[in-house]
N, CA, C and O of each residue as an XYZ file, in Angstrom:
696
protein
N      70.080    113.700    -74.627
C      71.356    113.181    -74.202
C      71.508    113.456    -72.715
O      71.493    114.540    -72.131
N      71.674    112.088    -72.185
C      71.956    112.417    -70.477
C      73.285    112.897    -69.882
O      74.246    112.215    -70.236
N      73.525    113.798    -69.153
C      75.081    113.187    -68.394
C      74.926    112.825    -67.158
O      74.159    113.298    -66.319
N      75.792    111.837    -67.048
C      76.003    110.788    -66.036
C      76.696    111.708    -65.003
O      76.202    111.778    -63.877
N      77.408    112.164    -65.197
C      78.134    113.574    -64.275
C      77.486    114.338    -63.526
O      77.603    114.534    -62.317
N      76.433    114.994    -64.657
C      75.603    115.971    -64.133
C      74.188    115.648    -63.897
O      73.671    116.302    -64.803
N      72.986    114.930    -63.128
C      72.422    113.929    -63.923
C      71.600    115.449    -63.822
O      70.922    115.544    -64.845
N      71.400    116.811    -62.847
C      70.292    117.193    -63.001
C      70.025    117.961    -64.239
O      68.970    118.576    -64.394
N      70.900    117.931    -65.054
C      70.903    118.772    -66.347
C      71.255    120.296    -66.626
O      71.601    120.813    -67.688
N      71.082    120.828    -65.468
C      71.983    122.799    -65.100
C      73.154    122.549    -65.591
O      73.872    121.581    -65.338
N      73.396    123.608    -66.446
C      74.650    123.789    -66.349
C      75.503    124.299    -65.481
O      75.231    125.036    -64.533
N      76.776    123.814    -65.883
C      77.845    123.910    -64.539
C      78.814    125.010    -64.756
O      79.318    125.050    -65.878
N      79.173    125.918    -63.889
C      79.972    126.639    -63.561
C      81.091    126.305    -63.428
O      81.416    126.202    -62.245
N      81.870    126.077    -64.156
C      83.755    125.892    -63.130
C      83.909    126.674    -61.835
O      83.674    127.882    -61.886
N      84.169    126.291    -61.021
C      84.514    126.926    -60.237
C      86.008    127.452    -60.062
O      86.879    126.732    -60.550
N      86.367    128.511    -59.484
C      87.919    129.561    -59.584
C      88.851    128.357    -59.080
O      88.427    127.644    -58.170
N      89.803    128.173    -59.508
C      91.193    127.528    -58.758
C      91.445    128.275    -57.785
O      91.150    129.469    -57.733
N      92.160    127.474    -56.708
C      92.502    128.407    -55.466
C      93.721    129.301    -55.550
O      94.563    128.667    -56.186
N      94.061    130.138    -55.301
C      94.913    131.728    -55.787
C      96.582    131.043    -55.669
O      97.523    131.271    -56.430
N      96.553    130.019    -54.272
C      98.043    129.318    -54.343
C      98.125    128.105    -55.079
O      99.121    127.456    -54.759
N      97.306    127.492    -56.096
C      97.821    126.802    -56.850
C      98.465    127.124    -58.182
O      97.826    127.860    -58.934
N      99.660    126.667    -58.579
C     100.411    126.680    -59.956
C     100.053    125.592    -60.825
O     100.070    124.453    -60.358
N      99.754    125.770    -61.939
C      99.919    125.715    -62.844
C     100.657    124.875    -63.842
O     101.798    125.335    -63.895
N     100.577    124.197    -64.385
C     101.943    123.586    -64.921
C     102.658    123.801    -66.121
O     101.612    123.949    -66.753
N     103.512    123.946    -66.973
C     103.540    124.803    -68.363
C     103.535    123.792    -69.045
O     104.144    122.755    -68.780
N     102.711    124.039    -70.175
C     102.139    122.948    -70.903
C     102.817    122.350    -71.937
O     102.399    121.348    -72.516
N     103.781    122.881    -72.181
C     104.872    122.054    -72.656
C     105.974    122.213    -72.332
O     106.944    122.703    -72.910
N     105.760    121.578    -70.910
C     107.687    121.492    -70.275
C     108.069    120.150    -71.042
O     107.353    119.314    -71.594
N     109.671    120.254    -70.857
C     109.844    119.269    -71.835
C     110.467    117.842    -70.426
O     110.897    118.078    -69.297
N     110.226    116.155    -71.252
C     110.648    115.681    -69.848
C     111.638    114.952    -70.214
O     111.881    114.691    -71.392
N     112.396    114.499    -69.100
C     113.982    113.922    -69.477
C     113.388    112.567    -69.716
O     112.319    112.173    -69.250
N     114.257    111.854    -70.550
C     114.383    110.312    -70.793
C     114.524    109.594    -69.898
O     115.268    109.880    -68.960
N     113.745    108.325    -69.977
C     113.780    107.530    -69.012
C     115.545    106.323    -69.272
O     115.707    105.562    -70.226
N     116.326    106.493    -68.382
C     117.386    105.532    -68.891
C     116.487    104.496    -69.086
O     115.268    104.410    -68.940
N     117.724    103.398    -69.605
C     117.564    102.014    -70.201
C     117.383    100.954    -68.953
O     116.562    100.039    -69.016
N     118.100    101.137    -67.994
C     117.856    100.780    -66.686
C     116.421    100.306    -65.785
O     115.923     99.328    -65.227
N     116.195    101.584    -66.051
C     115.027    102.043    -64.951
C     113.769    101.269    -66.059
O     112.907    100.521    -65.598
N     113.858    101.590    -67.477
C     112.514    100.928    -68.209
C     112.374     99.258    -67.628
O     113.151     98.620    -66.917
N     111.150     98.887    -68.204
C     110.852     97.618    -67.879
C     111.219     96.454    -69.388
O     110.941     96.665    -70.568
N     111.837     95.384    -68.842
C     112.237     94.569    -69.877
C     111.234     94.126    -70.894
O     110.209     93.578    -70.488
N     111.350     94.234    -71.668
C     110.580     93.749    -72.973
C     110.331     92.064    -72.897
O     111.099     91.103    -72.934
N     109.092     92.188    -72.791
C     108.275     90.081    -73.318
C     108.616     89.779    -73.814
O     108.110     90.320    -74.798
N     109.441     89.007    -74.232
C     109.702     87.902    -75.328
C     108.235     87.250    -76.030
O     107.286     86.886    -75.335
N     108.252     87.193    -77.353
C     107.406     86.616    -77.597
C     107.251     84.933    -77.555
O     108.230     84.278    -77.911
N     106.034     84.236    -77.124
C     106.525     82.803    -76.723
C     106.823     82.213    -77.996
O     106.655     82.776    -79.078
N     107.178     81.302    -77.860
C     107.509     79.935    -78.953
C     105.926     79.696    -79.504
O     105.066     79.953    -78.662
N     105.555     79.339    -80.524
C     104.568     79.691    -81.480
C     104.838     77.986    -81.128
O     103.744     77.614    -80.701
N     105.564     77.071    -81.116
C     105.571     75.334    -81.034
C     104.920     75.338    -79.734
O     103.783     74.882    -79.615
N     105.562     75.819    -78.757
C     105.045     75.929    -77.353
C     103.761     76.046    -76.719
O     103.505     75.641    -75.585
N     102.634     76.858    -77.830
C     101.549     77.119    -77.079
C     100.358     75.584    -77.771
O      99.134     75.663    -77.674
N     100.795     74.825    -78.162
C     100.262     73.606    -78.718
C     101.339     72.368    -77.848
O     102.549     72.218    -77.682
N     100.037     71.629    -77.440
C      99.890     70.773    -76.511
C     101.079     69.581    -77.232
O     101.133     69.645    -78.460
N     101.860     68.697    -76.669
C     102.362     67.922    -77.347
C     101.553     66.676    -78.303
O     100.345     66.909    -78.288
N     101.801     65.745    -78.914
C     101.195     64.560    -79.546
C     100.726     63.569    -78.450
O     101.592     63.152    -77.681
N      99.596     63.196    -78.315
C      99.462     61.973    -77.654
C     100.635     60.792    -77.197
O     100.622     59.842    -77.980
N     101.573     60.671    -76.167
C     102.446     59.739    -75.774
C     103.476     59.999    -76.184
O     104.126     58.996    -76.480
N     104.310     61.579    -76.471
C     104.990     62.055    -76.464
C     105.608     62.300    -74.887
O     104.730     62.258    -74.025
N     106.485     62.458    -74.573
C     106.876     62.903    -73.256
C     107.295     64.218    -73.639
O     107.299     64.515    -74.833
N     107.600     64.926    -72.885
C     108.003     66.313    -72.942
C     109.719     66.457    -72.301
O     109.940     66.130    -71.135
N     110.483     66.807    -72.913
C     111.718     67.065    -72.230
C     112.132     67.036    -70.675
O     111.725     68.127    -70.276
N     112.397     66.739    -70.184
C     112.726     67.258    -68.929
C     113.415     68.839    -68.180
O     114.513     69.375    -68.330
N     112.739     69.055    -67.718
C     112.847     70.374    -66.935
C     111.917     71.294    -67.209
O     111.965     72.365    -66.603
N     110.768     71.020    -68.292
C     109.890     71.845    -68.364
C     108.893     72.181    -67.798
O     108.200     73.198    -67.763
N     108.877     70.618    -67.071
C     107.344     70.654    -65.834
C     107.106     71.205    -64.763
O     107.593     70.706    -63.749
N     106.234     72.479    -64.658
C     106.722     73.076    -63.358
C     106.153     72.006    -62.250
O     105.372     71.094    -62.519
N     106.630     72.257    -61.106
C     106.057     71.350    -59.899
C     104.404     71.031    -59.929
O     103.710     71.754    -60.644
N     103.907     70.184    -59.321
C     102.615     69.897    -59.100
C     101.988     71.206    -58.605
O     102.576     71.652    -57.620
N     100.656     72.143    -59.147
C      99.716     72.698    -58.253
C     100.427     74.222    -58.659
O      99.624     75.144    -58.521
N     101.912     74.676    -59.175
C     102.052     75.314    -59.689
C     101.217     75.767    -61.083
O     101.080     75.087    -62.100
N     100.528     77.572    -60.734
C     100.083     77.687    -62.034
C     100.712     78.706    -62.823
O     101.482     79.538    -62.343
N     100.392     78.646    -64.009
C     101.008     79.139    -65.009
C     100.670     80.496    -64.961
O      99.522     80.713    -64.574
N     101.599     81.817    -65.351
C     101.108     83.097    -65.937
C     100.116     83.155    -66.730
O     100.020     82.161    -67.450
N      99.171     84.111    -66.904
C      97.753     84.340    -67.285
C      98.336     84.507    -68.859
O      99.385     85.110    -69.082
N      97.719     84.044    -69.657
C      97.994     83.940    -70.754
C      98.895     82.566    -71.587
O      99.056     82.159    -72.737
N      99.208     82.300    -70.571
C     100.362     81.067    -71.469
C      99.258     79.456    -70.863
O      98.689     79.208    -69.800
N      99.407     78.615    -72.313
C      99.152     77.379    -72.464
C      99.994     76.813    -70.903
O     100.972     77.520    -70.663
N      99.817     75.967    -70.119
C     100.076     75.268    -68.931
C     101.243     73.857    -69.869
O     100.702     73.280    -70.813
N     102.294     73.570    -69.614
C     103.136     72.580    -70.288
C     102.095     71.420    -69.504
O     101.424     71.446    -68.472
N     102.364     70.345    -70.644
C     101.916     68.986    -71.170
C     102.246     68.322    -69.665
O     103.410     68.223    -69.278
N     100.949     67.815    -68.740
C     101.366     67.377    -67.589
C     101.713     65.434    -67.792
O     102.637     64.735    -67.377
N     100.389     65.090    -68.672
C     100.694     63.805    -69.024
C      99.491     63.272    -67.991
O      98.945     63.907    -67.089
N      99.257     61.879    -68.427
C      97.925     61.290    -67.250
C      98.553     60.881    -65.846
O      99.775     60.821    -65.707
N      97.786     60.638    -64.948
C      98.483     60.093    -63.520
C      99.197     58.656    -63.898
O      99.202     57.961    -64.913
N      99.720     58.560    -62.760
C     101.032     57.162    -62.984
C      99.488     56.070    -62.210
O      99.148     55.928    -61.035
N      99.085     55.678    -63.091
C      98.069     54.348    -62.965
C      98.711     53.096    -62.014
O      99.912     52.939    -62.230
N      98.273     52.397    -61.245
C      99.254     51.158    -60.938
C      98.836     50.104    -61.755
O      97.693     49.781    -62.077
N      99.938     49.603    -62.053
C     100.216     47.768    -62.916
C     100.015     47.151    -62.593
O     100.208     46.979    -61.390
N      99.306     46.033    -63.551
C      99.055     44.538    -63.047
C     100.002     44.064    -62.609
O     100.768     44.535    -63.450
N     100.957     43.217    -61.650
C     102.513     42.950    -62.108
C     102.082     41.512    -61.547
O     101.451     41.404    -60.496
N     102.479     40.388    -62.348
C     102.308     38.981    -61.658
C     102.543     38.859    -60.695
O     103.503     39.497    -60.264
N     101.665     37.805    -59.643
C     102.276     37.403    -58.493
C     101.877     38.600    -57.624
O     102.067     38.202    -56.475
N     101.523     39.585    -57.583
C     100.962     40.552    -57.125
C      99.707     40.726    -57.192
O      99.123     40.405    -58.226
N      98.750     41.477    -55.704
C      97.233     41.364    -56.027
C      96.886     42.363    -57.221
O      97.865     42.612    -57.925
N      96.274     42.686    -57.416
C      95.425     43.322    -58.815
C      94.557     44.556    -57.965
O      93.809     44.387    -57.001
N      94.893     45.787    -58.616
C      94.652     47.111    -58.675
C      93.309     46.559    -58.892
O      92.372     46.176    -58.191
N      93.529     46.647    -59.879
C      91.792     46.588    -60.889
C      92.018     46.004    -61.896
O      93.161     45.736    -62.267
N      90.600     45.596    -62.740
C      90.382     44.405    -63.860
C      90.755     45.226    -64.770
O      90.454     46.418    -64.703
N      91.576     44.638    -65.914
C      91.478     45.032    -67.024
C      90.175     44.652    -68.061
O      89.231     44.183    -67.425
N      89.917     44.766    -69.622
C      88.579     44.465    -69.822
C      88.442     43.509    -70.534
O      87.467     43.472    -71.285
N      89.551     42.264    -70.504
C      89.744     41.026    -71.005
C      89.320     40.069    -69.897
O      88.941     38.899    -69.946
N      89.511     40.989    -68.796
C      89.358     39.983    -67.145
C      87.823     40.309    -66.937
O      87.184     39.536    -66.223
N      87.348     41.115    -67.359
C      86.033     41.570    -67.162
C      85.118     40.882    -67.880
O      84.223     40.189    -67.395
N      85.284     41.023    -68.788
C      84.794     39.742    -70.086
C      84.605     38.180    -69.544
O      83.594     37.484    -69.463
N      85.823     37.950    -69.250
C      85.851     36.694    -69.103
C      85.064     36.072    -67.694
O      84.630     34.923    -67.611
N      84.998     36.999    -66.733
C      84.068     36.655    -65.753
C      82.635     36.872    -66.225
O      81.771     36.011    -66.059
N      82.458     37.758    -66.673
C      80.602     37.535    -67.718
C      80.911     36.448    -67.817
O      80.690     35.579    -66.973
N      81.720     36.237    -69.317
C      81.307     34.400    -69.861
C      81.081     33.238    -68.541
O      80.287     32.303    -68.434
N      81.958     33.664    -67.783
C      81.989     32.656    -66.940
C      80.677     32.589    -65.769
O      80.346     31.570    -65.163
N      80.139     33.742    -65.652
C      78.258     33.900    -64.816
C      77.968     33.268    -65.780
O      77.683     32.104    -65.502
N      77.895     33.594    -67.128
C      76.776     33.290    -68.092
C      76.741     31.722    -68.705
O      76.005     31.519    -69.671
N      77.569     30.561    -68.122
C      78.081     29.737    -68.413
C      77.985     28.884    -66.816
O      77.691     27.689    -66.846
N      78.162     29.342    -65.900
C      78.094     28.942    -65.075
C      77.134     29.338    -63.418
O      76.959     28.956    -62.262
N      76.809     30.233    -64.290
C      75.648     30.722    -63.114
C      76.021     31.229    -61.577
O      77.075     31.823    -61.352
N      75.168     30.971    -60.674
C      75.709     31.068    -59.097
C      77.218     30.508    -59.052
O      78.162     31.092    -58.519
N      77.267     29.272    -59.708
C      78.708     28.692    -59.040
C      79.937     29.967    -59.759
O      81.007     30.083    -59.161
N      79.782     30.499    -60.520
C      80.756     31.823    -61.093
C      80.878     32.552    -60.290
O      82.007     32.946    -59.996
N      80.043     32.888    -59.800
C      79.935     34.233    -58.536
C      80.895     33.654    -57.168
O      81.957     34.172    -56.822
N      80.362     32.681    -56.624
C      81.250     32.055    -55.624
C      82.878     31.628    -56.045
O      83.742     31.744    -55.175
N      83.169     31.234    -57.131
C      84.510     31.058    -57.504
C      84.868     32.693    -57.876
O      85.813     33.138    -57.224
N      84.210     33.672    -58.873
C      85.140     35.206    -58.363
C      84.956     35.177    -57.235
O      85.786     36.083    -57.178
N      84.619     34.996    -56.007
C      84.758     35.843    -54.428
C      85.899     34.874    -53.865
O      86.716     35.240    -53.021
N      85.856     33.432    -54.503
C      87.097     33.254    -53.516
C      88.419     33.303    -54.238
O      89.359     32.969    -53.517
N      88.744     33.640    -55.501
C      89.508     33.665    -55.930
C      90.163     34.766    -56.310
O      91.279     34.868    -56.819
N      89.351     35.610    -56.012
C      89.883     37.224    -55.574
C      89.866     37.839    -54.412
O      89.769     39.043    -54.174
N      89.965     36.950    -53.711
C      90.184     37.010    -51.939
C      91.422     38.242    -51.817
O      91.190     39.311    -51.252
N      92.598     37.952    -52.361
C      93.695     38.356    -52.169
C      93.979     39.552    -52.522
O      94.778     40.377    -52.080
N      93.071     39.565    -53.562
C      92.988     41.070    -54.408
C      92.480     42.652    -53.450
O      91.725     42.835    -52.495
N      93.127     43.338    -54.087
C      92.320     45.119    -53.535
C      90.462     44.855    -53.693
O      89.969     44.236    -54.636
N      89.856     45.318    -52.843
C      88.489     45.570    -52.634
C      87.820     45.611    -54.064
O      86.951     44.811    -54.409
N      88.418     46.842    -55.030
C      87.908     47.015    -56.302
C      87.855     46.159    -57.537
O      87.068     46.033    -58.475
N      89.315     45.471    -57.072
C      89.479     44.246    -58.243
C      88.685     42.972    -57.453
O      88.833     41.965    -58.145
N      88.073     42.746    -56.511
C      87.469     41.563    -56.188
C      85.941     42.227    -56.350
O      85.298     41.496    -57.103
N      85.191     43.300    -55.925
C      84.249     43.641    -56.230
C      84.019     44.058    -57.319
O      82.838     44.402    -57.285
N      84.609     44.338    -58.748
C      84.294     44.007    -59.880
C      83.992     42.405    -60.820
O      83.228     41.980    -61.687
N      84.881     42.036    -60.170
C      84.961     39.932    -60.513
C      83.359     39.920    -60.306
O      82.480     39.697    -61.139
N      83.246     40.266    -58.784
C      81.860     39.489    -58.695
C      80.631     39.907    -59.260
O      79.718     39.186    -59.663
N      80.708     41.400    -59.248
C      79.978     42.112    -60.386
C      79.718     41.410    -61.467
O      78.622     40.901    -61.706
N      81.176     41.313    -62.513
C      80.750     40.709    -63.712
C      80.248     39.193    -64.139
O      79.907     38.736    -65.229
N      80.363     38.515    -62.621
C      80.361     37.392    -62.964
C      78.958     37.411    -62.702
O      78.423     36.674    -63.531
N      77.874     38.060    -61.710
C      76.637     38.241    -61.527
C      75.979     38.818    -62.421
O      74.854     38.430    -62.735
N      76.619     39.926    -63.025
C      76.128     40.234    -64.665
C      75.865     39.042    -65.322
O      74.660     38.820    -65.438
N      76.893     37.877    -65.972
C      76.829     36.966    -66.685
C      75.626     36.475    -66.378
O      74.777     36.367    -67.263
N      75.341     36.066    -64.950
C      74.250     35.214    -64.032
C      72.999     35.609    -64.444
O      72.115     34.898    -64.922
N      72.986     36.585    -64.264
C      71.673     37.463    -64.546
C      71.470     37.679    -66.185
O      70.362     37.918    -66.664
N      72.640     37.567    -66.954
C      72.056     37.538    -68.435
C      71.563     35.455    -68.705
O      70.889     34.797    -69.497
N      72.328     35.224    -67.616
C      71.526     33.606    -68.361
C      69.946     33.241    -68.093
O      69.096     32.649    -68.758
N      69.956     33.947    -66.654
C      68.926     33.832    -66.235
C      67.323     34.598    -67.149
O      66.230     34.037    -67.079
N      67.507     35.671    -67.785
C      67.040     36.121    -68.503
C      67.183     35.692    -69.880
O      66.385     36.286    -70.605
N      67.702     35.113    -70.308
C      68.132     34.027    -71.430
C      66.995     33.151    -71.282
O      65.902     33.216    -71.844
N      67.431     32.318    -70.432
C      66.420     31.470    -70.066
C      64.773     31.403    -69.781
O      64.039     30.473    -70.116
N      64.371     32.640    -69.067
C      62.877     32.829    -69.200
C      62.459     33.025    -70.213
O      61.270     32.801    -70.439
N      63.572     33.668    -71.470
C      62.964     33.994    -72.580
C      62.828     32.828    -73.477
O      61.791     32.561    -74.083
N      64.084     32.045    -73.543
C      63.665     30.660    -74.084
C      62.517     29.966    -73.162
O      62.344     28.796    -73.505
N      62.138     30.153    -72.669
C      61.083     28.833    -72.026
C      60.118     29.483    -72.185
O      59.063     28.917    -71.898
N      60.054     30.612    -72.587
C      58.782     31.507    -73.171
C      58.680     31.343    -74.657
O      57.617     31.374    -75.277
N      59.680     31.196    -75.100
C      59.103     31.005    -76.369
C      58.606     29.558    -76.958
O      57.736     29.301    -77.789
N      59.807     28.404    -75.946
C      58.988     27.046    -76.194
C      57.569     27.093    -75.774
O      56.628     26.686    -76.455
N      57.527     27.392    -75.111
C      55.727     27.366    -74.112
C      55.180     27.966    -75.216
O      54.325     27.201    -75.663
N      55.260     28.993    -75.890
C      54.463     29.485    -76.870
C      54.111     29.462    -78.026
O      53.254     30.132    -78.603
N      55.231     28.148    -78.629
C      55.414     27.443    -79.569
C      54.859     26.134    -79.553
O      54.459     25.571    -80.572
N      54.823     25.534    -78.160
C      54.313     24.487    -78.104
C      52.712     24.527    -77.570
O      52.033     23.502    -77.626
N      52.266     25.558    -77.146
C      50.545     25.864    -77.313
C      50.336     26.124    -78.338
O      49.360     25.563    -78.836
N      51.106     27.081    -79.185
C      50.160     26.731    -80.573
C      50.183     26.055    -81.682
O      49.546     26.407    -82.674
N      51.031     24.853    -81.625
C      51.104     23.798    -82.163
C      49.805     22.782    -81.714
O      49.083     22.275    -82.572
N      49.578     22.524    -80.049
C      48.225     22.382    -79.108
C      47.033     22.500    -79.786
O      46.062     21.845    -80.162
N      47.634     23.904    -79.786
C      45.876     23.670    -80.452
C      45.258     23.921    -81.847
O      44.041     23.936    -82.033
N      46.096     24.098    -82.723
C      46.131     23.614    -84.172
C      46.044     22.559    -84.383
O      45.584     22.314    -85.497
N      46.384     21.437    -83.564
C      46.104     19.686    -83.844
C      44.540     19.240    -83.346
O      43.749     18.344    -83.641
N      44.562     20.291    -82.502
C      42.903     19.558    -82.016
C      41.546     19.904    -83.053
O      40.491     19.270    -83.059
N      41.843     20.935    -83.806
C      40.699     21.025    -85.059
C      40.995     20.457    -86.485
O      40.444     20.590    -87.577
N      42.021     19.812    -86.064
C      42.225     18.867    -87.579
C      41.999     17.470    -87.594
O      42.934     16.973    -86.967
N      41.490     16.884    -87.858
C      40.922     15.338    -88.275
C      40.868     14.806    -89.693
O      40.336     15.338    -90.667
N      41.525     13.649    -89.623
C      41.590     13.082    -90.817
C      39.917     11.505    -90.711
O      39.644     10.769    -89.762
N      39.449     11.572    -91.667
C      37.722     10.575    -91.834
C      38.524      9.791    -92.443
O      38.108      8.740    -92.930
């Protein structure tokens, strides 16, 4: 058994207390602390409280502490909710695509090829950077799935129609 205290292993001597130190009596008795001076007692939290609200619930008002405020060590942080997103609102340019608008520019590459791509760029002229550089995205997606569509069909006629080729040339009817 090591001690960490002592590491060289000698035993130790106490050494004398110095002649002017006292002592303390070992059972003096000590006065009460008033009610005052103690420290207030924790409440225990709300047992509802430390569970997050339901999905699209709002939370009461006044519970939210300010932005960037953090919470005491131990307690759940109240329900902040997602950021305020911006809206499509008619007549207004466009934040960003939703994924019905996204869709529909595929169909429209994949249906219309190059000329899709040039109609999203000018028709999202007006739009934020992100909502016109997604248009053209998806509409070049579409482009690029026809285009690959297409080599694959003309690969498979070509390969259908050679070996039809040359299955006719070793058959003869006398």
């Amino acid at each position: 058994m090591s001690d960490t205290i002592n590491p060289s292993g000698a035993p130790r001597i106490p050494s004398e207390p110095p002649a002017n130190s006292q002592v303390p009596p070992a059972a003096a008795p000590t006065a009460p602390v008033p009610p005052a001076s103690r420290p207030a007692p924790v409440p225990d939290p709300d047992p509802a409280a430390a569970y997050p609200p339901p999905a699209g619930a709002v939370p009461p008002t006044g519970q939210m502490p300010p932005t960037g405020q953090v919470p005491p060590t131990g307690q759940v942080p109240p329900f902040q909710g997602q950021p305020e997103v911006p809206q499509n609102i008619p007549g207004m340019p466009l934040f960003q695509l939703t994924g019905g608008m996204k869709f529909g520019w595929a169909a429209l590459g994949l249906l219309m090829g190059p000329v899709a791509i040039l109609i999203a760029w000018l028709t999202n002229a007006h739009n934020f950077p992100e909502a016109k550089n997604a248009a053209v995205k998806f509409a070049l997606f579409g482009f690029l799935t026809q285009l690959l569509l297409s080599i694959a069909l003309a690969g498979l006629v070509g390969c259908a129609t050679c070996t039809a080729m040359t299955g006719m040339a070793g058959y003869c009817y006398y």
